[in-house]
VEXDREN-2710 file (C-alpha; in Angstrom, 1 decimal):
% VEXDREN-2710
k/r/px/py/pz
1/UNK/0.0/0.0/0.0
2/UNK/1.3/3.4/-0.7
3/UNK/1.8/6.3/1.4
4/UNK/-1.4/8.2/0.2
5/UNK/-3.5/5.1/0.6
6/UNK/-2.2/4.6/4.1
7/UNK/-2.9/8.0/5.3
8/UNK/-6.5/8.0/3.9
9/UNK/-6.6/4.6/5.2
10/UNK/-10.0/3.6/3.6
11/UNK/-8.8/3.4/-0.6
12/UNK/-8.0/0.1/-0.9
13/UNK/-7.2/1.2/-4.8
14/UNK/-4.4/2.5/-6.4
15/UNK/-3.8/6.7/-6.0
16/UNK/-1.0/8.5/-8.3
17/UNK/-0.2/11.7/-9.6
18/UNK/-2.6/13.4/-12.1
19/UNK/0.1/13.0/-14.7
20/UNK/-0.1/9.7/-14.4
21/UNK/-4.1/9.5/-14.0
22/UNK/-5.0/11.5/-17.4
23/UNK/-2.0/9.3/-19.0
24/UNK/-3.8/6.1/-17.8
25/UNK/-7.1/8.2/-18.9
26/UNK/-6.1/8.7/-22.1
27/UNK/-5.4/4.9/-23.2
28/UNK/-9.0/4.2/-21.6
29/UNK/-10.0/6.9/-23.7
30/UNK/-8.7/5.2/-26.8
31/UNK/-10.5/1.9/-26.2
32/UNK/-14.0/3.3/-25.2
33/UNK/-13.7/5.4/-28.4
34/UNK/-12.9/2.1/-30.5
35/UNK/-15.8/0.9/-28.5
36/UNK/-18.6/3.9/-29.9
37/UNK/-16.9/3.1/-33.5
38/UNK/-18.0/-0.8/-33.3
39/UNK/-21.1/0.3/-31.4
40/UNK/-22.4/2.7/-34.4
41/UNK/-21.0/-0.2/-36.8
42/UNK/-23.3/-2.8/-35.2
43/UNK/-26.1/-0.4/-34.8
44/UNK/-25.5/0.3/-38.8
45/UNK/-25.9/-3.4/-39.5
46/UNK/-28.7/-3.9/-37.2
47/UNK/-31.0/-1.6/-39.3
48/UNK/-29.5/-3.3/-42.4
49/UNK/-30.9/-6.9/-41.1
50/UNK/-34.0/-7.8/-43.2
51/UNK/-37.5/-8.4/-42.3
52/UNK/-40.2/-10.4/-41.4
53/UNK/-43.8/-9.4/-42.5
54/UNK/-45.9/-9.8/-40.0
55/UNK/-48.7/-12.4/-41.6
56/UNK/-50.8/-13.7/-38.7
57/UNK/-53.8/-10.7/-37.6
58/UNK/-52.8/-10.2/-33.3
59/UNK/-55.2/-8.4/-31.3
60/UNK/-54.9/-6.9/-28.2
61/UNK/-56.7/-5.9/-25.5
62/UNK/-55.8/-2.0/-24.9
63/UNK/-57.4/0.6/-22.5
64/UNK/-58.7/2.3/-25.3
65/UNK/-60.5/-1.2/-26.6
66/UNK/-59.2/-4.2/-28.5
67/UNK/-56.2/-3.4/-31.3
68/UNK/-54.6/-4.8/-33.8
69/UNK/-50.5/-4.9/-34.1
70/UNK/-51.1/-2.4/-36.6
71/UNK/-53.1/0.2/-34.9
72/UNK/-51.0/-0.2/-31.5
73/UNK/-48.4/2.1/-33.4
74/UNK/-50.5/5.1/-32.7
75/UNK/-49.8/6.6/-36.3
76/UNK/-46.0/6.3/-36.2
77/UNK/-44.2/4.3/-38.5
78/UNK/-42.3/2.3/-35.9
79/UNK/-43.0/0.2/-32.7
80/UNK/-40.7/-0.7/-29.4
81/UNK/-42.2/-3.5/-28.0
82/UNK/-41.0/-4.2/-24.4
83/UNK/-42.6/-8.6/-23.4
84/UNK/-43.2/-7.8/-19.9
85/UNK/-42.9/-10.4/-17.4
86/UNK/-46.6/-10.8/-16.3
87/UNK/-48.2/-14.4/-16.9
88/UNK/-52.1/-14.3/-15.9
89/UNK/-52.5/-15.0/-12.2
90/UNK/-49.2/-13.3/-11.1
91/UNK/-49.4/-11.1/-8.1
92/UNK/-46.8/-8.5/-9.6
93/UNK/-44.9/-8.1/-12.7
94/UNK/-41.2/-9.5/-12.9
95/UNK/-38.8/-7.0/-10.6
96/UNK/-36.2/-7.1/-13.0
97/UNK/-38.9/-6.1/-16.2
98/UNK/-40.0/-3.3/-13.7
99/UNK/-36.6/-2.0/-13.6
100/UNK/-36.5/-1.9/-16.8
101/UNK/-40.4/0.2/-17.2
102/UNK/-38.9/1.9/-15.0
103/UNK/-36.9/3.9/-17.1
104/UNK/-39.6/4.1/-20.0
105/UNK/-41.5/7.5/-19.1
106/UNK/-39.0/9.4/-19.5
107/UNK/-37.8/8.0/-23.0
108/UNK/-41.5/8.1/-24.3
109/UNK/-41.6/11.9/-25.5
110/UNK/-38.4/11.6/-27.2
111/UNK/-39.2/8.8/-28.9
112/UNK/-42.3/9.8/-29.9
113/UNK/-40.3/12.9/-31.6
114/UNK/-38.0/10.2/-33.6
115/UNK/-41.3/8.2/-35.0
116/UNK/-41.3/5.6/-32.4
117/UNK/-44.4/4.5/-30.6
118/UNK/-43.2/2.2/-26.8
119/UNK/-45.1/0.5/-24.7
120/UNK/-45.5/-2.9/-23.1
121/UNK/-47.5/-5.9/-23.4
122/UNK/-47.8/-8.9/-21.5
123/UNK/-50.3/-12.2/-21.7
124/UNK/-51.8/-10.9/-17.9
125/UNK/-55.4/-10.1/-18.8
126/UNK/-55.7/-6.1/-19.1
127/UNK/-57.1/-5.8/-15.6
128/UNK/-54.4/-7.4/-13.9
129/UNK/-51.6/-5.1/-16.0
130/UNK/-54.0/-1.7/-14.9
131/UNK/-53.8/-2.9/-11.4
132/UNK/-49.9/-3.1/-11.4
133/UNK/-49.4/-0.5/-13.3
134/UNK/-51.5/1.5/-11.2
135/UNK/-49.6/0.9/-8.1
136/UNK/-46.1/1.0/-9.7
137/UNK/-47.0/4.7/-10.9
138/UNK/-46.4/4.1/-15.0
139/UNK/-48.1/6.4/-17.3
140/UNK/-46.5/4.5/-20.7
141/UNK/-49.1/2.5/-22.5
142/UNK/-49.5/-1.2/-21.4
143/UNK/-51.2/-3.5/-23.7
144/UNK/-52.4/-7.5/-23.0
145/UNK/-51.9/-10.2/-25.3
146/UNK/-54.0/-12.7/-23.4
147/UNK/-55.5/-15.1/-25.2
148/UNK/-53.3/-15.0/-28.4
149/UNK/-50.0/-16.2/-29.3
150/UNK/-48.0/-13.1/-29.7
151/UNK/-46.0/-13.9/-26.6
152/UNK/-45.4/-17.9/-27.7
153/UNK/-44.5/-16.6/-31.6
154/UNK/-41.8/-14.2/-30.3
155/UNK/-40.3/-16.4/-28.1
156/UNK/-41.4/-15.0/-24.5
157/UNK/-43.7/-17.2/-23.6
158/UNK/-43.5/-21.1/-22.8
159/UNK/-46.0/-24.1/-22.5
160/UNK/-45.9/-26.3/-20.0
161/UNK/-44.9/-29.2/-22.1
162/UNK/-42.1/-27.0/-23.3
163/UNK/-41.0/-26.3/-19.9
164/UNK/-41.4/-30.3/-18.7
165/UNK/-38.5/-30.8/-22.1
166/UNK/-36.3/-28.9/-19.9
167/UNK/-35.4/-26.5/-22.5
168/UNK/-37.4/-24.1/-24.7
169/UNK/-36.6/-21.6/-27.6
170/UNK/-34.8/-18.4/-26.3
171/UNK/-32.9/-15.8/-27.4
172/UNK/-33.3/-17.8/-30.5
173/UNK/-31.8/-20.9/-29.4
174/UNK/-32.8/-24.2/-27.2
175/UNK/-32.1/-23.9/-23.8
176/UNK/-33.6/-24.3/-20.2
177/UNK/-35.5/-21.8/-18.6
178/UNK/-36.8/-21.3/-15.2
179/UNK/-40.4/-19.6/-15.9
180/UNK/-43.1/-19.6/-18.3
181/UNK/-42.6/-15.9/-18.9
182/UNK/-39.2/-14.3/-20.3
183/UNK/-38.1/-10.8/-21.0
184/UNK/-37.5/-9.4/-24.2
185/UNK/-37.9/-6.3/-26.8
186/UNK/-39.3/-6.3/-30.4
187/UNK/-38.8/-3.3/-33.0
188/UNK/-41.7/-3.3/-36.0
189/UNK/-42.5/-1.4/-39.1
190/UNK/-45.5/0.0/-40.5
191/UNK/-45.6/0.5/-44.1
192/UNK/-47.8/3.2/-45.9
193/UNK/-49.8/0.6/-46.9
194/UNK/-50.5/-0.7/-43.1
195/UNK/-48.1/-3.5/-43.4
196/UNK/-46.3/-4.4/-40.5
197/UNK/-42.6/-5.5/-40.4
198/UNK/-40.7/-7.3/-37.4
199/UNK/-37.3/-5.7/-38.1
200/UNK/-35.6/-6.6/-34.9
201/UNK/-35.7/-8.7/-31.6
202/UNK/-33.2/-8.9/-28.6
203/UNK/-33.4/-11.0/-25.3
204/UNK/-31.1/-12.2/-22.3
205/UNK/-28.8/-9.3/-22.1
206/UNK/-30.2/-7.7/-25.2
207/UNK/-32.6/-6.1/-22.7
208/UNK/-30.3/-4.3/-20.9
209/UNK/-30.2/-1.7/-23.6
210/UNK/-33.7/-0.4/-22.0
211/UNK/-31.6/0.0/-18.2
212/UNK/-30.1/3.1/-18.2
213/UNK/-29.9/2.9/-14.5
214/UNK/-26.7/0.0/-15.2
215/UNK/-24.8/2.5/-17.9
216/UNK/-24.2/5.0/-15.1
217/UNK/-23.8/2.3/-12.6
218/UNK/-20.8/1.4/-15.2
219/UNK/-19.0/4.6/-14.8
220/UNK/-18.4/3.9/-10.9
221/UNK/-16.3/2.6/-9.2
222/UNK/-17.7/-0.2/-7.7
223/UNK/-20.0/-0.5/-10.4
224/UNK/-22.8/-2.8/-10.2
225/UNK/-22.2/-4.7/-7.4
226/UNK/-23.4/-8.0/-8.8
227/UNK/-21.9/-11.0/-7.0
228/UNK/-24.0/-13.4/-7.7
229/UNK/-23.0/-15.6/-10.8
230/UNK/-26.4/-17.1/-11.2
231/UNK/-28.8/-14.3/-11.0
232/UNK/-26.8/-11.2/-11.1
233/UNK/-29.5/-8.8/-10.8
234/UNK/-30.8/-10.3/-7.3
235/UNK/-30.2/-7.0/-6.1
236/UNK/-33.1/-5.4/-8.2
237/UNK/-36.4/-4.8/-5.8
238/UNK/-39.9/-3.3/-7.4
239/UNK/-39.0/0.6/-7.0
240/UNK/-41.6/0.6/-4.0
241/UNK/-40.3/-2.3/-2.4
242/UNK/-36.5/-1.4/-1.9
243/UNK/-35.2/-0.6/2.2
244/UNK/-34.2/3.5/2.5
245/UNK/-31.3/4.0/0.4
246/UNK/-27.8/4.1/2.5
247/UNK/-26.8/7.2/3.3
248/UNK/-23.0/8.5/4.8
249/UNK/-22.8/7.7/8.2
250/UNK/-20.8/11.4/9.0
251/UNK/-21.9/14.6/7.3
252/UNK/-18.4/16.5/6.8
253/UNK/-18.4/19.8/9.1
254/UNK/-18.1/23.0/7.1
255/UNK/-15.3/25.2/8.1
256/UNK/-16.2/28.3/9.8
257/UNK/-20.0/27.5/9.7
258/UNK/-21.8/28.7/13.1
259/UNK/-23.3/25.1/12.8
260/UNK/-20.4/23.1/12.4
261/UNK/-20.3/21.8/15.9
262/UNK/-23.3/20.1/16.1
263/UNK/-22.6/18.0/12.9
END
């Protein structure tokens, strides 16, 4: 340990000179730019993938009324579908799905602004999705597939029989999987001519694209503080079910501040 680390005697990290910090800065620098260049080169040849028209007639149950797959784009050209954990019967959505709404309200004006229509669907029955949406606070638009086989055809959904094999199709392979419900996000296009167009799907860590929350986690440095090789987001809780946040256990006093000694 060195002699700055030994003085402040809780930095169990490295500590050097700034000369030293921007150099180490600067090769970081380097590979998180080499990292936006392959970024915009996979986003390039994700929009180049082709499509899939959509030939089977979906229909959901909205709060506005039923809907087809076409109509749930609300006039825009494209959709962001987010497969929200929530099988019929559940008491509450998946909390790791929620995390994920969670971050939705915000997006949805600027998205709206760049011709893309989000929202959620799930096979709960509408009144069960109103009743957990309710409570979780969400104003996005929530939509139920009950009843049809939107959630089985794009691969978020599993029978029982498919569950009893042991594995199931996921993230477009066969493997095992613990619940009848899995997360996942679908992009569509809607043609002048009202065709619709499944132009891209992402699951397993694909969906991590929708949790902004992790990104800035990223940039600290203790980052996520996932320790758990099996389930590394067993940290997540609904947003009304986490304890009070941990705050410092000593404020710092304020030098020359009239208050300082009762700190």
């Amino acid at each position: 340990m060195n002699t700055a680390m030994a003085e402040a005697g809780t930095v169990d990290h490295p500590v050097v000179s700034m000369d030293r910090w921007v150099a180490e800065r600067k090769a970081l620098l380097a590979r998180e730019k080499e990292l936006t260049r392959m970024h915009d080169q996979v986003a390039h040849e994700r929009r180049a993938l082709p499509w899939v028209r959509i030939e089977k007639e979906y229909v959901f149950d909205t709060p506005e009324g039923w809907s087809t797959l076409a109509n749930l784009f609300e006039g825009r050209r494209q959709l962001l579908v987010q497969h929200f954990m929530l099988g019929p019967g559940w008491e509450e959505g998946c909390k790791s799905c929620s995390y994920m709404a969670d971050h939705v309200d915000g997006m949805k004006v600027h998205l709206e602004h760049r011709d893309v229509t989000l929202m959620a669907v799930s096979r709960a029955p509408l009144p069960e999705i109103e009743a957990f949406r309710r409570r979780m606070g969400w104003q996005f638009k929530w939509v139920s597939s009950y009843g049809t086989d939107f959630n089985h055809d794009f691969g978020v959904s599993f029978t029982q029989d498919e569950l009893a094999r042991d594995e199931v199709y996921y993230n477009f392979d066969m493997q095992p999987f613990p619940s009848e419900e899995a997360p996942g996000i679908s992009v569509f296009y809607r043609s002048e001519a009202g065709e619709v167009f499944r132009t891209y799907s992402t699951y397993g860590r694909g969906v991590e694209v929708m949790m902004g929350t992790y990104s800035l986690l990223d940039l600290t440095p203790r980052g996520r503080i996932e320790d758990n090789p099996l389930y590394a987001m067993d940290w997540v809780r609904h947003h009304d079910r986490y304890e009070q946040a941990p705050i410092a256990k000593t404020k710092p006093a304020v030098l020359g501040a009239c208050c300082s000694t009762h700190v």
